[in-house]
C-alpha angles and dihedrals in degrees: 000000000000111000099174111132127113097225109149097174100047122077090195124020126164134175109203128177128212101271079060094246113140118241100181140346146135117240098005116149103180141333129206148193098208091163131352115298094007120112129194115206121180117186133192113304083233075074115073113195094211092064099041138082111217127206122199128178132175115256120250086249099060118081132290119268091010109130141211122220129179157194155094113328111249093242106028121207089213131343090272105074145102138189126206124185123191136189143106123257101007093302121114116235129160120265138163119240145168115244134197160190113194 
C-alpha cells in the first residue's frame, strides 16, 4: 500500500479512486471493493475504530451530485475498519473519494 501523504493532523488519511486502489494514504492497511459503491478500509492497529470519528468526501473528479458516507461495519471483522459507500439518489455507483480519521 502507498502511504505517502503529509497529513499531521490525521491519524488516518486515504485517498481512494473508484476502482477502490488506493493512490495515496497514511496508515492505511488495505482497502477493498467488495460490491459497487461499497468500500473496505482497514487502518493501523495503533487506530481503534470504536474510539474514532471518520470523514469521507467524493473527489473533484467523481460526479456531481454523487455522495460519501462512513462509518464501522455493522458487524467489524477487527477495531481497525471502516466502511465508505458512495452513490447519488440511493443508488450505489462507484466514486472516488478521500477518506479520514482526525
Amino acid at each position: 500500500m502507498s502511504n505517502n501523504v503529509t497529513a499531521p493532523y490525521a491519524r488516518a488519511a486515504a485517498h481512494i479512486n473508484a476502482g477502490g486502489n488506493l493512490v495515496r494514504g497514511k496508515n492505511i492497511t488495505s482497502v477493498s471493493r467488495p460490491e459497487t459503491g461499497k468500500y473496505i478500509i482497514t487502518v493501523a492497529t495503533t487506530i481503534k475504530a470504536s474510539e474514532s470519528v471518520v470523514l469521507a468526501s467524493i473527489d473533484r473528479s467523481g460526479a456531481w451530485g454523487t455522495e460519501a458516507l462512513a462509518g464501522i461495519p455493522g458487524n467489524p471483522p477487527d477495531d481497525h475498519t471502516f466502511i465508505v459507500w458512495t452513490g447519488k439518489d440511493g443508488g450505489a455507483s462507484n466514486q472516488p473519494f478521500h477518506f479520514m480519521v482526525p
